[in-house]
C-alpha positions in Angstrom: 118.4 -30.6 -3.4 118.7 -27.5 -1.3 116.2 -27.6 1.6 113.3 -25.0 1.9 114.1 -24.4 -2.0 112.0 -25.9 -4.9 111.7 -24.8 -8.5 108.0 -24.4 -10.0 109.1 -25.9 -13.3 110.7 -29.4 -14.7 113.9 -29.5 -13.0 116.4 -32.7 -14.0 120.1 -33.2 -12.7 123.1 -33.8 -15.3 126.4 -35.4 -14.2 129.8 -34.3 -16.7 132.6 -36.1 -17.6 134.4 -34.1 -15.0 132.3 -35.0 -12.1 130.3 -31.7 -11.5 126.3 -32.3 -10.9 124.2 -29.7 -13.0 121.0 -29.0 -12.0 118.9 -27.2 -14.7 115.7 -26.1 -15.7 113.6 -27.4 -19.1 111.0 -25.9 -20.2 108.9 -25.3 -23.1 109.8 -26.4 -26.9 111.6 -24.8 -29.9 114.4 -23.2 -30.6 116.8 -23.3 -27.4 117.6 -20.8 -25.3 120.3 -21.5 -22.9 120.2 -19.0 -19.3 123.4 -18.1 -17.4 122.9 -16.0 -14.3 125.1 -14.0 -12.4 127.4 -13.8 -9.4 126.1 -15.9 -6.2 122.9 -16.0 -7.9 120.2 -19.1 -9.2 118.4 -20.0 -12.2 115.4 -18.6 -10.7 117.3 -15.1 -11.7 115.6 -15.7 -15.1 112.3 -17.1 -13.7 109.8 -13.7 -15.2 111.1 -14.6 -18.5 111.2 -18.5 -18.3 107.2 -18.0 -17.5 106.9 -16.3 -21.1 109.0 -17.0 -23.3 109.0 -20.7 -22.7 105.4 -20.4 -24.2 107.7 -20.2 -27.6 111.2 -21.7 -27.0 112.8 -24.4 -25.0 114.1 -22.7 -21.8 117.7 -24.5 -20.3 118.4 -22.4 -17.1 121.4 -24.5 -15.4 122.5 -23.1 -12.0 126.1 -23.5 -12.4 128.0 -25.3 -10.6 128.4 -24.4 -6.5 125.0 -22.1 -7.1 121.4 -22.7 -7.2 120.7 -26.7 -7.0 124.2 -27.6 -7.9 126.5 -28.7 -5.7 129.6 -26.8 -5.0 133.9 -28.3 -4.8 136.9 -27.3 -4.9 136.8 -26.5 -8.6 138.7 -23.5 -10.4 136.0 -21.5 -10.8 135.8 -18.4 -12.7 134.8 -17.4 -16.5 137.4 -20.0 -18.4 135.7 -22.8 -16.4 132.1 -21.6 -16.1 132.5 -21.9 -19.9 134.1 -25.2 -20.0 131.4 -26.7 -17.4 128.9 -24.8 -20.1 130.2 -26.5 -23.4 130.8 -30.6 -21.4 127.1 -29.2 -20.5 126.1 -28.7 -24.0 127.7 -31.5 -25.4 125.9 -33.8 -22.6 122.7 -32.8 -23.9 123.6 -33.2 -27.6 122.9 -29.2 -28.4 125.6 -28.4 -30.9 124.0 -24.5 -31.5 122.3 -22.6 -28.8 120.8 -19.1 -28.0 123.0 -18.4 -25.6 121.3 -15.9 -22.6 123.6 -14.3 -19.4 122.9 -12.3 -17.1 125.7 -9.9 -15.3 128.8 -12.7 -14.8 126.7 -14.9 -17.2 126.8 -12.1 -19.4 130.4 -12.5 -19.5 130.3 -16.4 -20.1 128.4 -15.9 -22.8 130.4 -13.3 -24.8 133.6 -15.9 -24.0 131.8 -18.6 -25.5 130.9 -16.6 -28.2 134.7 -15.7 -28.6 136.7 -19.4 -28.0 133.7 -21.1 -29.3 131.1 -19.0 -31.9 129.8 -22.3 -33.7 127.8 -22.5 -30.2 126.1 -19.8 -29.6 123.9 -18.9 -32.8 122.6 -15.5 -30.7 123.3 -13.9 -27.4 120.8 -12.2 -25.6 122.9 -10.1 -22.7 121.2 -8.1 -19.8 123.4 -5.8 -17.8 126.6 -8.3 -19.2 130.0 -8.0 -16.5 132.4 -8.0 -19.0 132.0 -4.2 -20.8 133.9 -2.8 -18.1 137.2 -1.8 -18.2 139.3 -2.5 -15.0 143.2 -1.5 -15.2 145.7 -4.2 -12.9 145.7 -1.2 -10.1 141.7 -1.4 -10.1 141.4 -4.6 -10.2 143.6 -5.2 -7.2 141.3 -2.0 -5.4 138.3 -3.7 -6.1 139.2 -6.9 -4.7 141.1 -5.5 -1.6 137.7 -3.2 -1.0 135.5 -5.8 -0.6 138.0 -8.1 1.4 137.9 -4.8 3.8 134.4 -4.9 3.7 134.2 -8.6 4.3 136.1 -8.1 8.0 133.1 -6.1 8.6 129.8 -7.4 7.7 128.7 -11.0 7.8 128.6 -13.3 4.6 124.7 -13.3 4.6 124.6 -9.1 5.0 127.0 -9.0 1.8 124.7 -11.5 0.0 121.9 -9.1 0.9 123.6 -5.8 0.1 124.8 -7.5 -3.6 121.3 -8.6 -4.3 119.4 -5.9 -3.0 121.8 -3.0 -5.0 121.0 -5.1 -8.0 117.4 -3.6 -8.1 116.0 0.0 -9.1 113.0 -0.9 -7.0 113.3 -2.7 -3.5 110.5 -5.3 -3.1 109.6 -7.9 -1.4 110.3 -10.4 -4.6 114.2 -9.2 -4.0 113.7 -10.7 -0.4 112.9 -14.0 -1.3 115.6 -13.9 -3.9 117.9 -13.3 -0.4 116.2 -15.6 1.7 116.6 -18.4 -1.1 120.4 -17.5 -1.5 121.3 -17.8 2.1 119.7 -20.9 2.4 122.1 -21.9 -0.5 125.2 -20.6 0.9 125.0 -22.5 4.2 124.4 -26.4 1.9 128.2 -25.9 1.5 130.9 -25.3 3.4 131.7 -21.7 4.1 135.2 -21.2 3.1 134.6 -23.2 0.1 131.7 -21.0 -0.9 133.6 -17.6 0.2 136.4 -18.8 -2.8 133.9 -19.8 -5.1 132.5 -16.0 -5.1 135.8 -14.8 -4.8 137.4 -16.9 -7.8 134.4 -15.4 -9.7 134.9 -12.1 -9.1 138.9 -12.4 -10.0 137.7 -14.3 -12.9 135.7 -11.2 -14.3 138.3 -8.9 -13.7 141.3 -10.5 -14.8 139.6 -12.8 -17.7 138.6 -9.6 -20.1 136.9 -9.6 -22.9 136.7 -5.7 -23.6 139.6 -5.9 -26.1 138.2 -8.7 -28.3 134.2 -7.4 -28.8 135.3 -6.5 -32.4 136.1 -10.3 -33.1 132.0 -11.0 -32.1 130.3 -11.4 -35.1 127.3 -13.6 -33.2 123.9 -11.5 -33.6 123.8 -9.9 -30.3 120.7 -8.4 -28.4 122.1 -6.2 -25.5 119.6 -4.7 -22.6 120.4 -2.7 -19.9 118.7 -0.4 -17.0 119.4 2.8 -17.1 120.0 2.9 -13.4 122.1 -0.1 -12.9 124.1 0.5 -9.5 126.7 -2.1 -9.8 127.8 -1.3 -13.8 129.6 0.9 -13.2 131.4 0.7 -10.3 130.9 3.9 -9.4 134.0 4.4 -6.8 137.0 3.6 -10.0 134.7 4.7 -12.7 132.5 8.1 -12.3 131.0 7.5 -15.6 127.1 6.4 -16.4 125.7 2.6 -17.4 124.7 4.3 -21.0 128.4 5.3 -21.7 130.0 2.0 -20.5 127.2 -0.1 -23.0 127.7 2.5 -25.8 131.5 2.3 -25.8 131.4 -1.5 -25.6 128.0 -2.2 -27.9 130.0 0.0 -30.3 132.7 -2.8 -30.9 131.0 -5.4 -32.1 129.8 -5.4 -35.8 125.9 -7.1 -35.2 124.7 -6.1 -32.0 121.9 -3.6 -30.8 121.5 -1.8 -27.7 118.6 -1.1 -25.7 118.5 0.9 -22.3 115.1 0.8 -19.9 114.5 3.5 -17.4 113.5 2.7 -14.4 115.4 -0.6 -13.8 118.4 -1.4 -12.5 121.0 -4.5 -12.8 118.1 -7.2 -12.7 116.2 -5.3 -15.9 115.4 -8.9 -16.6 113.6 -9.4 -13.7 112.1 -5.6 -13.1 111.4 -4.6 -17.0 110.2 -8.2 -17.5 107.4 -7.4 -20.0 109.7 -5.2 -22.0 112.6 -7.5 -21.8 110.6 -11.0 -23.0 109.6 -8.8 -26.1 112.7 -7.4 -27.1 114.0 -11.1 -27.1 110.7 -12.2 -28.8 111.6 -9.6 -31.5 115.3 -10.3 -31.9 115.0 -13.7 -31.9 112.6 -13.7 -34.8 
């Protein structure tokens, strides 16, 4: 357990095959609804949904592993195994078919899972999903070079803080104990593995794509995002809008619907709670 960090719901501890600890939420009963958060983020990402929804489904909100509760190694991380820690996870828990639920890099699990493995997921539910996207080899290798740059300049916990606080429309003080949680976090491991965990994940979302293969996803899809989400896109490669990038990619795959909420940025989960538990309510009917 991380110190100074507790979760205000059942939380139990998993061991895999491969030898990765899990720690994960469970709450509520029904239908199953599996959480993925994002980049360098926890379960608690999903925490103003888990307190409704789990009134009608069973919430499963893993923090995967080297985030949240879990413990972090020298693992390979990135999409590829984030999904294969997500299906040994699965299968540990004898869950054959799952509502599968991401949020930003989750969002990109998710739709992988849905690709290598659609028996799985029997919905996804995606707010503000990495993956729609498109980065060329060039951008790719600007984006990571730009935040190495930035790295030389600013200090792990200020870049924790900048990524989480960016990630809201609205600054509050709820996005401050989102930091304060994370940094506390960060320093359970050691820092240079924790520095190649983010890393690894951010390489993993730009050079494990799954743009090209959207028209393959036949898996009912519910996709939300905030109208002023300031990481998607990234607006130094792309000058383009959040509505153009989830148009483009919603318009791929054959059973999905799109909804956009103003006033919210990448956390619309999180900021346009209310809106967001009854648009899954709906879909998931």
């Amino acid at each position: 357990m991380i110190h100074g960090i507790t979760y205000p719901y059942r939380t139990l501890q998993l061991k895999l095959e491969t030898g990765e600890t899990i720690s994960y939420i469970d709450e509520g009963k029904g239908r199953p609804i599996v959480f993925l958060h994002g980049l360098a983020n926890y379960a608690l990402g999903w925490k103003k949904n888990i307190d409704v929804l789990s009134r009608q489904f069973r919430c499963i909100v893993p923090d995967l592993p080297g985030n949240g509760l879990s413990p972090g190694g020298d693992y390979a991380y990135g999409i590829t195994y984030f999904r294969n820690a997500l299906l040994a996870f699965l299968n540990k828990l004898k869950l054959p078919r799952v509502i599968l639920a991401g949020h930003s890099m989750g969002g990109q699990i998710a739709l992988t899972v849905a690709l290598t493995h659609p028996d799985v997921a029997e919905m996804l539910v995606l707010c503000a999903p990495a993956g729609f996207e498109q980065f060329t080899p060039l951008e790719a290798t600007m984006y990571q070079a730009g935040i190495s740059f930035f790295d030389l300049f600013s200090s792990d916990e200020q870049n924790l803080q900048k990524l989480i606080r960016s990630s809201f429309y609205h600054h509050s003080g709820q996005a401050d104990d989102m930091v304060a949680d994370l940094i506390r976090v960060m320093h359970q491991q050691p820092l240079q593995q924790y520095r190649k965990m983010v890393s690894s994940c951010i390489q993993g979302m730009l050079h494990e794509p799954v743009y090209h293969s959207l028209h393959l996803i036949k898996t009912p899809s519910l996709i939300i995002f905030g109208e002023r989400d300031a990481l998607i896109p990234n607006k130094l490669l792309h000058p383009t809008t959040t509505r153009k990038i989830a148009e483009d990619a919603v318009s791929r795959m054959p059973n999905a619907r799109l909804h956009l909420l103003p006033q919210a940025g990448h956390f619309v989960q999180w900021e346009r709670s209310r809106e967001v538990n009854s648009l899954i309510t709906d879909f998931l009917k």
